[in-house]
ZAMARGU-4260 file (C-alpha; in steps of 0.2 Angstrom, whole numbers, plus 5000, padded with zeros to 4 digits):
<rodrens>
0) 5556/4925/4397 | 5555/4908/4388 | 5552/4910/4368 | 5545/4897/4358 | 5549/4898/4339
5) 5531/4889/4336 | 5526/4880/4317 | 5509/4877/4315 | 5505/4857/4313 | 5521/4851/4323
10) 5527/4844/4336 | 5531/4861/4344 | 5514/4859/4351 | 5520/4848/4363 | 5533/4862/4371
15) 5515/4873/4371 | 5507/4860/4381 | 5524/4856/4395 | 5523/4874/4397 | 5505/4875/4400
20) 5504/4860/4414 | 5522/4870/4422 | 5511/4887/4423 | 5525/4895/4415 | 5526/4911/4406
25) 5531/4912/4387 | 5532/4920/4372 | 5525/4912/4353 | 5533/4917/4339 | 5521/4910/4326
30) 5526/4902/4308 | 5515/4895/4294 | 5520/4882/4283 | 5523/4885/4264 | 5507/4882/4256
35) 5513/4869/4243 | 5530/4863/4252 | 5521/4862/4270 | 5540/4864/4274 | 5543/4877/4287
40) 5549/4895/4281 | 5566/4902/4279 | 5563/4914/4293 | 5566/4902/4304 | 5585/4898/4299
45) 5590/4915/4308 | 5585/4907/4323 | 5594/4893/4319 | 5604/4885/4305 | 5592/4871/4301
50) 5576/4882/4301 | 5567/4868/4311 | 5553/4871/4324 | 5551/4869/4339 | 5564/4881/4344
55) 5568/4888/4361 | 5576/4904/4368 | 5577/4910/4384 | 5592/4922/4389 | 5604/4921/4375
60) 5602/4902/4376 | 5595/4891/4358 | 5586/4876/4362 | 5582/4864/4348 | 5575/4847/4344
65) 5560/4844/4355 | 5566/4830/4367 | 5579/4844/4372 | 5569/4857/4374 | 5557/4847/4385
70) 5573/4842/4395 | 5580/4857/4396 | 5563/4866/4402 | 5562/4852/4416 | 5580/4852/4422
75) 5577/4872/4423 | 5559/4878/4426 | 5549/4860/4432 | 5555/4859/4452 | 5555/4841/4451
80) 5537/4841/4442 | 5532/4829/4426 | 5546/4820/4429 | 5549/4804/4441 | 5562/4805/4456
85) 5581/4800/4448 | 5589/4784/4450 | 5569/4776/4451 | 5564/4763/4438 | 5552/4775/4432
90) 5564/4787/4430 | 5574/4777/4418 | 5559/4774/4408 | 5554/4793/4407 | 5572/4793/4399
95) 5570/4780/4389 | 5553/4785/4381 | 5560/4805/4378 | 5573/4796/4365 | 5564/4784/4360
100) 5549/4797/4351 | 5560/4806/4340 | 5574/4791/4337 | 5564/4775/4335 | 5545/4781/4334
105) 5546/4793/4321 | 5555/4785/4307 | 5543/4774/4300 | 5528/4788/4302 | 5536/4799/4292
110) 5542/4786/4280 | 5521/4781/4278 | 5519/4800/4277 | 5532/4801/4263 | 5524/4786/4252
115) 5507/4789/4254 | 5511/4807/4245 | 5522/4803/4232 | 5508/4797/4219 | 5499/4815/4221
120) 5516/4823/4218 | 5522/4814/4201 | 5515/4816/4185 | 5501/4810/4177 | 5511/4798/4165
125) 5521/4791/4180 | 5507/4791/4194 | 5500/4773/4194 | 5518/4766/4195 | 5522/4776/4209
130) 5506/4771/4215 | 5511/4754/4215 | 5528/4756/4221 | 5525/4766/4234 | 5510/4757/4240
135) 5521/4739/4238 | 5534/4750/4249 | 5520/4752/4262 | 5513/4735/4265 | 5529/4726/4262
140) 5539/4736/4275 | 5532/4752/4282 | 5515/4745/4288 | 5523/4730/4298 | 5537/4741/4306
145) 5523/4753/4313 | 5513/4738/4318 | 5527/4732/4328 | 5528/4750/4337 | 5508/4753/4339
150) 5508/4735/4347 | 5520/4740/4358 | 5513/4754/4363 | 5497/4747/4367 | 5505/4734/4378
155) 5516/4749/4388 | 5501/4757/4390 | 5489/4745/4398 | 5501/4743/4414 | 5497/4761/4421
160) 5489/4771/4405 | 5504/4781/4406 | 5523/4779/4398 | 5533/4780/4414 | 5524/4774/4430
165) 5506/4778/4438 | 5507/4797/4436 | 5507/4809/4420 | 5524/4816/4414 | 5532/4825/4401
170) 5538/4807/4393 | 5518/4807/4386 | 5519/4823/4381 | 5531/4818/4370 | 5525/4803/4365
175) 5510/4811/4361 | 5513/4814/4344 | 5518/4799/4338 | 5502/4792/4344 | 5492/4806/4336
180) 5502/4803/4321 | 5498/4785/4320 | 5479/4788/4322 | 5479/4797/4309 | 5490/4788/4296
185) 5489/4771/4300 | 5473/4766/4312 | 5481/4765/4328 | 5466/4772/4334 | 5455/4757/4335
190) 5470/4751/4350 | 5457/4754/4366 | 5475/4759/4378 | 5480/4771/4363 | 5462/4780/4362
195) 5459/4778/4381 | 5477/4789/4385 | 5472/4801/4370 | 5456/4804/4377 | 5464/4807/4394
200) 5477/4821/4386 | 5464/4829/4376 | 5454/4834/4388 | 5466/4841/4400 | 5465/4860/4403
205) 5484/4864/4400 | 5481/4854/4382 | 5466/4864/4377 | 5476/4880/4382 | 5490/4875/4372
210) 5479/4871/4355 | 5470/4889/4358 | 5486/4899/4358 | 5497/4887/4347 | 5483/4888/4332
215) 5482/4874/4318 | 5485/4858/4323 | 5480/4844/4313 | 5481/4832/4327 | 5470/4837/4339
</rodrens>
């Protein structure tokens, strides 16, 4: 049986939610982040050396990095679902989008994550110049960059409401989080494509199983 080594507010629940909408069966193994760190626990290194999550086991195979794991689960347990037929230009996009999350979408969310922290974590003799620095940071470069990736998520959106063709595939399940993150870091949620697909994924069954056995989730 399929394991997932699970962290609570991560992008593992996305591998929750693929295996939902397949009707597989799995295994959680459930983490907590360390309460001031938020950085995922030691435990997690024995599964594999970088203790990252999502990580996925399934006889004597390790799986990790999300786009992999969704990759793997497809090539393996899908039957030709959630993903478009090979050598289609819908096929090439569902590849495209599956690197494009984790390589080019998530940078610059995490760098606003990263600044928009760092006052609250200096001291309170340095906090208003980290303020200003990392705030200059921000709206000098971060804020343009994630502009540029919110506009163009709009724009792919509102040929088909989906990522890759007229049907839903694993390529918006993982390119959920991004556009959860940006909703909730830097207003992407005022985009009427972005909060139309949103609404769509949330209120599908497999996601609301997903959320009910994966536990806290600051995204929904």
């Amino acid at each position: 049986m399929i394991k997932i080594h699970h962290l609570e507010h991560s992008r593992s629940q996305r591998i929750l939610w693929l295996l939902e909408e397949l009707g597989l069966d799995y295994e959680i193994v459930h983490y907590k982040r360390h309460p001031e760190t938020m950085l995922a626990p030691d435990e997690l290194r024995a599964i594999h050396p970088l203790g990252k999550s999502p990580i996925l086991e399934e006889d004597g195979i390790i799986v990790a990095e999300t786009g992999a794991i969704i990759e793997y689960i497809i090539e393996t347990h899908s039957e030709g679902r959630l993903k478009p037929p090979k050598g289609t230009p819908e096929a090439r996009a569902w590849t495209y989008w599956m690197h494009y999350a984790e390589g080019s979408a998530m940078p610059p969310l995490l760098m606003k994550l990263v600044f928009q922290r760092l006052p609250e974590n200096a001291n309170a003799l340095m906090r208003p110049l980290v303020k200003s620095v990392a705030s200059r940071a921000e709206s000098g470069f971060v804020d343009p960059r994630l502009k540029e990736h919110i506009d163009y998520w709009e724009a792919s959106l509102s040929e088909t409401g989906w990522f890759a063709g007229k049907e839903f595939s694993a390529a918006d399940i993982i390119m959920s989080f991004p556009l959860e993150a940006a909703v909730s870091r830097a207003g992407a949620g005022d985009r009427a494509n972005i909060a139309d697909f949103l609404g769509r994924i949330h209120a599908r069954p497999a996601y609301l199983t997903a959320l009910e056995k994966g536990g806290p989730y600051a995204y929904a």
